[in-house]
N, C-alpha and C positions, 0 to 999 in steps of 0.2 A: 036066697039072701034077702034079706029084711032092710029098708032104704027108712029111715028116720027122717020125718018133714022137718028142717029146718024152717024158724017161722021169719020172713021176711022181717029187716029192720025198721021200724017204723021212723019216722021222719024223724020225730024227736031226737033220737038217739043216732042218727046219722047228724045231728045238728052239732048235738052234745061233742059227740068225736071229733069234729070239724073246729070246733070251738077249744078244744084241749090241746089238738095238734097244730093248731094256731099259737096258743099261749109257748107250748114249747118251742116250737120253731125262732118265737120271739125272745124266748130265752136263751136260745142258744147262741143267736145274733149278739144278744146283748155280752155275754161271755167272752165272743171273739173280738167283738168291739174294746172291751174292759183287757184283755189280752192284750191285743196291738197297741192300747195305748199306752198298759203299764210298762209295754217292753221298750216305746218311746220314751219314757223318762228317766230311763236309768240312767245314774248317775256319772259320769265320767271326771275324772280327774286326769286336768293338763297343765304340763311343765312345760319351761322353755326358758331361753335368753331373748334379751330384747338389743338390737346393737344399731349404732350409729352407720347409715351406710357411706357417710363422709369418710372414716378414721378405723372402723369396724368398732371401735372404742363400746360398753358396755352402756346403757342408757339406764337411766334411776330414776326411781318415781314416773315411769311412763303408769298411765291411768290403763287398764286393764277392763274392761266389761261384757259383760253378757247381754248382748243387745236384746231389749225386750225387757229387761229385768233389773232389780236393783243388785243384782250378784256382780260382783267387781272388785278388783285388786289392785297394789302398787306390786311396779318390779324394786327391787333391792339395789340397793350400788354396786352391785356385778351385773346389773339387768337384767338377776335370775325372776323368774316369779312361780306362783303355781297357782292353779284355778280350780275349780270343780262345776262344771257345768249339768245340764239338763240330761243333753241329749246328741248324737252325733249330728242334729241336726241344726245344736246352738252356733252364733254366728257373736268371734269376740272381735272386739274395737282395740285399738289400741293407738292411744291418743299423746301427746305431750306436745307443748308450747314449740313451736320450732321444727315441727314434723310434718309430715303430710299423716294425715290418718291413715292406718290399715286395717280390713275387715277380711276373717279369713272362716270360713265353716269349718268346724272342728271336724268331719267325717270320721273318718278310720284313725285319724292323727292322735297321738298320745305324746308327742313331744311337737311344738310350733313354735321354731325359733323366729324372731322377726325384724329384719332390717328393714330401720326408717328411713326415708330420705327428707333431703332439710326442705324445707317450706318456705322458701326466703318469700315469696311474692305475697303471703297470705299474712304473714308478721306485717308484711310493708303494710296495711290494710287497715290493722286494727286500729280502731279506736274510742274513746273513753267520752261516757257520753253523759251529762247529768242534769237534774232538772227534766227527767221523763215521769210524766204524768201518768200516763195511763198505757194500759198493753197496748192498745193499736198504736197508738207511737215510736212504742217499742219495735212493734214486725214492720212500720214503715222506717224506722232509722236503721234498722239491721238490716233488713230489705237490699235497702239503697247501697248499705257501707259492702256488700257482698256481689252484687249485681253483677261487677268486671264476672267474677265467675258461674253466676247461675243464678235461677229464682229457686230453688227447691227448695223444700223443706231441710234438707241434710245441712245444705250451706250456711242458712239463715239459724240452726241452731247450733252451728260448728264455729261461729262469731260470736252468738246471745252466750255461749261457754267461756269464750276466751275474753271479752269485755265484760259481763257481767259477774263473774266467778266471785268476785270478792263480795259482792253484793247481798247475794240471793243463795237461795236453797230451792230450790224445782223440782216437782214432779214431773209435771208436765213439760210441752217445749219451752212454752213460753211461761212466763209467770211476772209479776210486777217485782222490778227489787224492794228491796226492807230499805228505811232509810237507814243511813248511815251513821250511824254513832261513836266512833270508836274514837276513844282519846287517847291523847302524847305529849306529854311534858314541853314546851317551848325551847328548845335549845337555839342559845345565842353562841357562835360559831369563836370558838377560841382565836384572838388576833397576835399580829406580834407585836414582843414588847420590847422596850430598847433595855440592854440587859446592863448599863449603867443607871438605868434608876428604878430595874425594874431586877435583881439580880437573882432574887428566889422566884422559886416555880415549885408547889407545893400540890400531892396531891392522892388520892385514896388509888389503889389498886381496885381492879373491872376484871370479877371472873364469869359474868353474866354474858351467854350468848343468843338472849333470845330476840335480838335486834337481826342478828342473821336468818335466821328463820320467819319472822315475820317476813323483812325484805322479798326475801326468795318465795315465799306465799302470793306477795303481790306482783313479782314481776313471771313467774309462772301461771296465775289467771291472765294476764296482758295486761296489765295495770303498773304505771309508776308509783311508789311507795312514795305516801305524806313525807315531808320533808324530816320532818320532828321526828321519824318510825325510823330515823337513817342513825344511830350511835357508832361513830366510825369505830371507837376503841373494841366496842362487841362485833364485830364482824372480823377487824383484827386477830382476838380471840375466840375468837369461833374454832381457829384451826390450831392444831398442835404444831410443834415448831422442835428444830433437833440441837438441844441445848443439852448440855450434861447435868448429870444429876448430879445434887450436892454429896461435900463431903463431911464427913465428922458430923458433928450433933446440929449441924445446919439444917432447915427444915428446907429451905430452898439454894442455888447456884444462882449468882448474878452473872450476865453477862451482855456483853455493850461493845460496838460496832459502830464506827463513822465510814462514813462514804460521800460522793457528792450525791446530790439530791437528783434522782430520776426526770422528773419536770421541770427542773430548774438549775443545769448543769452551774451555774456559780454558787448556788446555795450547796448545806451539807443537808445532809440527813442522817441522825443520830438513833440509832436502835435501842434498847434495850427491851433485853430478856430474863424474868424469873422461869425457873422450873423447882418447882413444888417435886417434894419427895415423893418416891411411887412406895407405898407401903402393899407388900401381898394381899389378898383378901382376906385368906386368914388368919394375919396379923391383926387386922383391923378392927378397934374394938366391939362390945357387941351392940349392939342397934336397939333402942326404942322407939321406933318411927310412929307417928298417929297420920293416917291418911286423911285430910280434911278437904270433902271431895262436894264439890255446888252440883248440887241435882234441880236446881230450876228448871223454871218454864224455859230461860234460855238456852238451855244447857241439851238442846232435845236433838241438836241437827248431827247429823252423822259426825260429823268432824269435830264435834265436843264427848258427847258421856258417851260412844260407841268409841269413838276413838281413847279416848283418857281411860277406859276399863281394861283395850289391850296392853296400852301403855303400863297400867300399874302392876298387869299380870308378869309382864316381863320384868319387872323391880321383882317383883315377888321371885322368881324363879332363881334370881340372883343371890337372896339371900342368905343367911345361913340357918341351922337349927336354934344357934344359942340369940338373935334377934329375935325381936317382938313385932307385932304388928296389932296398930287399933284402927278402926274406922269410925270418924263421925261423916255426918252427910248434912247440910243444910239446904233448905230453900225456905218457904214461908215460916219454919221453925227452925231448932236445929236439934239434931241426935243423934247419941251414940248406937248404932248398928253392929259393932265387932268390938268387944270389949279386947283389950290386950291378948292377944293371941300369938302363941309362941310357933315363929316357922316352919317347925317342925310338924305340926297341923296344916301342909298347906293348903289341902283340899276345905277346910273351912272358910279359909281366907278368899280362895278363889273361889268361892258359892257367894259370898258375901258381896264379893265385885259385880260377880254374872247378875243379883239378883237387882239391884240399882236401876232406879229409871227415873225421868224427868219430868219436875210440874211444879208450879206454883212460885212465891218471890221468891226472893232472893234475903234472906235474914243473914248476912257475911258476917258481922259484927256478931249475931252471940254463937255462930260456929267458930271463929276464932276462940271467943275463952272458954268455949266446951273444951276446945281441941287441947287448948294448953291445960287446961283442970287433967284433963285422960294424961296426957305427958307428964305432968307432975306426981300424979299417983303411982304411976308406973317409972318412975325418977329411976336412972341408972346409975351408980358415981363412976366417974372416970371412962361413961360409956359415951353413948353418937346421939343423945334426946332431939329428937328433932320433930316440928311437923314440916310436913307434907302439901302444901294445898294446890288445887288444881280446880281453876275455874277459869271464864270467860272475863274474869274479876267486875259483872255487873253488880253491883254491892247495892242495893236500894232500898232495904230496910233495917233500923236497929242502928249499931255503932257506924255508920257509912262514910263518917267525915277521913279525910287522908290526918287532917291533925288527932283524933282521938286513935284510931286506928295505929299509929307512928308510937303514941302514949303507952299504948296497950303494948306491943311489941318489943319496944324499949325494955319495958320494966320484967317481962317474961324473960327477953335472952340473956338478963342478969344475973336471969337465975339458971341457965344453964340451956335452955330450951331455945335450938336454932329453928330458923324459920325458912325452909326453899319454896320457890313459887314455882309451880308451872300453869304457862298459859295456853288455851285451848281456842280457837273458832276464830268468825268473823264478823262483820258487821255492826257487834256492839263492845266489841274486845275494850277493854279498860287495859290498856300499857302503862300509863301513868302511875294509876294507882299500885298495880302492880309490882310493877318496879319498884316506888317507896316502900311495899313492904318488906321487899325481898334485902334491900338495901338496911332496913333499921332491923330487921331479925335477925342480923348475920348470916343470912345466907345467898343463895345464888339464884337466879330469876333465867329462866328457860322459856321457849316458844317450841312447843309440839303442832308440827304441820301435818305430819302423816307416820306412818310406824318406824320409817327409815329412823327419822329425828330422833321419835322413842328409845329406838334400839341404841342410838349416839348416847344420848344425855341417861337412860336407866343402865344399861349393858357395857358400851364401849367406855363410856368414861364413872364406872360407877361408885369406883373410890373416892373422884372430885366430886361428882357430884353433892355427893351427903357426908363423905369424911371431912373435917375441917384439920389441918397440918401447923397454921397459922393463921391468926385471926387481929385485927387491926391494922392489917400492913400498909405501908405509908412512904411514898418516896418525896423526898426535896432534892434539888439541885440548885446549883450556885454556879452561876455562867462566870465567866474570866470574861469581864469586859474589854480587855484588853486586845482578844480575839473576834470575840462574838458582839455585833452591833443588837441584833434584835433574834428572840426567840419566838416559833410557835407552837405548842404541844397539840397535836394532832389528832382530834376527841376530846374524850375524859371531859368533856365541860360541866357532866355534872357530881362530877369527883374534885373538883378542884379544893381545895382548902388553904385557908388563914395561912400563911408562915409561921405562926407562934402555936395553931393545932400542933404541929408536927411534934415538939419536945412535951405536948398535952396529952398525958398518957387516958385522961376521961373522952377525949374525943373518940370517937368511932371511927372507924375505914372500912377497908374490905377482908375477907377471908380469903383463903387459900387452904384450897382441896388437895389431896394424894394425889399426886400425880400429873397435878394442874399445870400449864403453865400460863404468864402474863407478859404482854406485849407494849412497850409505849413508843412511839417517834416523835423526834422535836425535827420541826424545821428550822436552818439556822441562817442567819445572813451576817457572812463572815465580816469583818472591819475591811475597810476599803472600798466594800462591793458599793452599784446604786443601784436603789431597788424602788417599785412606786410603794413598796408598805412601809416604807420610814415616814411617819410623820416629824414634821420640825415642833419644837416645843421653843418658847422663849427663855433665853440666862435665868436664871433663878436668882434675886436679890439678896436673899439672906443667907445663903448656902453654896457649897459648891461642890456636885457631884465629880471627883477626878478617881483616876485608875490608880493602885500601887504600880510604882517604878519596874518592883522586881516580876507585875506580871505577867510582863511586856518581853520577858527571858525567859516565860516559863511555855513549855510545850504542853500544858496542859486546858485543855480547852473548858471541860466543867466538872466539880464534884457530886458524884453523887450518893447520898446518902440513904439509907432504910430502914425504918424501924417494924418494927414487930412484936406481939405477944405468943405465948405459948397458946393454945386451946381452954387452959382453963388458967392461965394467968391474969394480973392485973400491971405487971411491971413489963415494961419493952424493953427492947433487946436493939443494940444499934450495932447497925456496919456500913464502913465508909469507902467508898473508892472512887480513884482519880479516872477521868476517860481524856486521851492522849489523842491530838490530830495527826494522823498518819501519811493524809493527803490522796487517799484511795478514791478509785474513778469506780463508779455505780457500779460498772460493765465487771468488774473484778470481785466485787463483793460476795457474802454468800446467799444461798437458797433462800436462808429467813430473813437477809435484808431485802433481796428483793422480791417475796412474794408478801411479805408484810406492806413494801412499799406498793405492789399492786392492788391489793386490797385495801388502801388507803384510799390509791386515785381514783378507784371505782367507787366507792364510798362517798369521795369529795364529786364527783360527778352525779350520783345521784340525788344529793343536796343541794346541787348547781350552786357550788361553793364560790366563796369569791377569790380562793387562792389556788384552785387547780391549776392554775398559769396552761403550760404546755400538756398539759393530761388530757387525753381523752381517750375513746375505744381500743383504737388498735394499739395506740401504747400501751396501754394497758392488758390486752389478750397478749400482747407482744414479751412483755415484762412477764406474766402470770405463766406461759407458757414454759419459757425458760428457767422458772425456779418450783417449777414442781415437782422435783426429786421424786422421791418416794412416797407411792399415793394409793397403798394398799386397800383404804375404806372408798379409796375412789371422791371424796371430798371435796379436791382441790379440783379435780378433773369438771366436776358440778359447777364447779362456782365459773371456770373457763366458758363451759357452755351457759353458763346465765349471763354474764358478760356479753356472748355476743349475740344472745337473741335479743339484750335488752333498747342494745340499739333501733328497733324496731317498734319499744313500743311507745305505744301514745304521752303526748307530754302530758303533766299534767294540769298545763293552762289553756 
């Protein structure tokens, strides 16, 4: 057998091999590297309840996050929520004003339910701090205000959250606030009047609740809300109320309740209640809506165009095939983006939302008359024309003034085209202006805080929201001075109107939506009482104000009257009725006299009113607890626990 010389490798080529099986080895590292980590971020998706471990009660709006990241959620007013995280190795927070925090590693878990406990000691703590300069200031006052519990980092930004929230917008821990801008109309506080020289009390109907929403915005960061942000009649109506529906060709039911007065057992307190007709949704006629939506520079923070795009997706979801939908968008210009587009397209509609982003001024005035040119082209007869607008309402270039702005609007909803506002953010929020518009368009003015609210004002109430049932409504009454020494109507101070508007079918008032309803309270201070709000007047020389004889026999305490138009009328429509003193003690009355009167006293408390007399917290949780009937959205349960965290938080002198 014959042996073949193999010829030894040369060096080279032992190098070469060395240098190959090198490369691979390090490829194959890199594979299992690239392996392990893609199998670390698979996604997960987690559900759960969030609950009170006070009451077990369901918690809403608890903040949700993925620590480490900006991925984060609200829970819902059942305290359901749902998330989608990283990895089983993500770790969520879950936070709200009046909790202690909890942090839980997602591991194997697919469902993480979580009971909060209350945080009384950490509420006691907060506080509101202004005139800070510069960040080191900021970690030495937060520092300090946190210290009783700890110096860490977790602490010191579990404060900069709850004091600053309204402020700022942050990446990081720390960050300088924006200064504060944000305007609100002056309200000078309705007093009483002696109702022998004072016998009318005239005034527009309030379907607007975006005064509840901001509120609950500022006392949820830890902050007490500007005085001027408190409109007791919107927070009143914020909540639905169980009045019956009207009959026959009535568009709304009046109804009216005396009791004695909760903080002031000798005074009464007089209710009234409208309820707006609920019409089906597909009764309801067909929709031209134009969405007129501010994509500024301001418009960039989460809580504006990332929030207002889900919001308007849920409108959209709502509505039917036979509406329309157009989009204009404004900032340093303005333009139309989604020409009239019928719902039944809705997938174009929602590309057109998703596609939205923010920069540059703010040009409001000539997106306003783009929006109304698109609504007029697209005119409906006998249909819902309406815009739409949704901004932070910074207005700063082009038609910006509130009087031209007022001009513009007027002359539009003459013509058919109503006007709803919603308001979006913080820090430089225009409520003022806002409000005026929402007021002279004929329509209805909202605060969007989070999706909850969305899903309230676009979904739960989306009939009132954009159907109008009734448009000018207008109440007067006429006190029996014979009974009643002095009246005070409870809000509404900037609804009030002339005595001689009311039979002035040109003056303007308020709408009323499907399904709406409206709420007012007089305080009364009966003849005979003493009270320190009577002021003395001297005789009058040429005059003499005296009572009729026969009022003095009559059991009727005051009339109240209401006028209204149809939707596309110009003549009103009057109805009159008597409200009769029955002599009914608080404690006896119903569910909606006294949770309206709760949310009064809370109201009058955070305006540090001068007639809250005997009101304050616990009468108030006390009263709110006991007329919360039926509380399916969970609402009224909300407003109990913002009641009593709010005791805690900083004043605001």
């Amino acid at each position: 057998m014959e042996y073949k010389k193999v010829p030894h490798p040369s060096k080279k080529n032992v190098k070469l091999n060395f240098i190959l099986m090198k490369k691979i080895a390090i490829f194959l590292i890199v594979i299992l590297l690239s392996a392990s980590r893609f199998a670390d971020v698979k996604e997960i998706k987690i559900s759960g309840t969030v609950l009170s471990g006070e009451d077990g009660s369901p918690v809403p709006c608890v903040n949700i996050v993925e620590k480490g990241t900006a991925n984060g959620t609200v829970s819902d007013l059942n305290g359901a929520y749902e998330i989608t995280v990283k990895n089983e190795k993500s770790v969520l927070a879950f936070s709200s004003v009046g909790f202690i925090t909890e942090e839980i590693v997602v591991k194997s878990k697919r469902i993480i339910d979580v009971t909060l406990t209350a945080d009384v000691s950490s509420l006691q703590e907060i506080v509101v701090i202004e005139d800070v300069e510069n960040e080191t200031d900021i970690q030495n006052i937060v520092g300090s205000a946190v210290r009783i519990h700890g110096n860490s980092r977790r602490h010191k930004k579990a404060m900069m959250d709850m004091a600053y929230a309204p402020m700022i917008a942050y990446e990081s821990d720390y960050k300088i606030p924006q200064f504060d801008t944000e305007g609100y109309t002056t309200i000078n506080e309705n007093e009483f009047l002696a109702a022998i020289k004072n016998p009318l009390s005239t005034f527009s109907i309030d379907v607007d609740v975006a005064s509840y929403a901001n509120m609950r915005r500022f006392l949820n960061n830890g902050q007490k809300p500007p005085t001027d942000a408190i409109r007791i009649e919107e927070m009143i109506n914020y909540f639905n109320y169980e009045y019956p529906q009207p009959v026959r060709d009535v568009p709304f039911s009046v109804n009216t309740e005396i009791a004695s007065c909760p903080w002031n057992e000798d005074h009464k307190l007089v209710h009234i209640g409208l309820q707006g007709k609920k019409i089906p949704t597909d009764n309801l006629p067909p929709s031209n809506l134009v969405f007129l939506i501010d994509v500024s520079g301001s418009m960039q923070d989460v809580n504006k165009l990332p929030l207002l795009k889900s919001a308007f997706k849920m409108l959209v979801e709502e509505m039917r095939d036979k509406d329309r939908v157009a989009i204009v968008v404004y900032a340093g210009a303005a333009g139309l983006v989604l020409p009239s587009t019928p719902v039944s397209n809705k997938e174009k509609i929602m590309t057109a939302l998703g596609r939205l982003s923010a920069g540059g001024s703010t040009a409001g005035g000539a997106g306003i008359k783009l929006a109304y040119d698109v609504a007029l082209e697209n005119f409906k007869e006998g249909g819902n024309n309406r815009i739409i607008l949704a901004t932070d309402g910074d207005f700063n270039i082009g038609a910006s003034s509130n009087a031209e702005m007022e001009r513009l609007i007027e002359k539009k909803r003459d013509q058919g085209v109503f006007l709803t506002v919603v308001g979006f953010g913080m820090g430089n929020y225009k409520d003022d202006k806002m409000e005026i518009l929402a007021d002279k368009g004929n329509g209805n003015y909202a605060y969007i805080d989070n999706l909850q609210e969305a899903k309230k004002v676009f979904v739960n109430e989306f009939g009132g929201t954009l159907f109008t049932i009734a448009k000018d409504v207008k109440l007067q009454v006429e006190f029996n001075p014979a009974k009643v020494q002095a009246y005070r109507l409870i809000g509404y101070e900037n609804r009030k109107l002339k005595a001689e508007d009311f039979n002035d079918d040109k003056k303007d008032a308020g709408e009323l939506g499907s399904g709406h309803t409206v709420t007012a309270l007089y305080e009364i201070i009966p003849m005979g009482v003493k009270s320190e709000f009577l002021k003395s007047v001297d005789p009058l020389k040429y005059q003499k104000n005296e009572v009729e004889k026969n009022s003095y026999n009559s059991k009727e305490l005051m009339t109240l009257k209401l006028r209204y138009k149809s939707p596309d009328g110009n003549n009103s429509k009057l109805i009159t009725t008597t409200i009769l003193d029955n002599n009914k003690d608080w404690k006896n009355s119903s569910d909606n006299f006294r949770w309206s009167a709760a949310v009064a006293g809370f109201g009058m408390l955070l305006r540090e009113s001068d007639f809250s007399q005997k009101v304050d917290i616990a009468s108030v949780i006390k009263l709110a607890k006991g007329a919360k009937g039926d509380d399916d959205e969970g609402y009224r349960s909300e407003f109990i626990r913002l009641v009593e965290s709010s005791r805690f938080v900083a004043s605001r002198k």
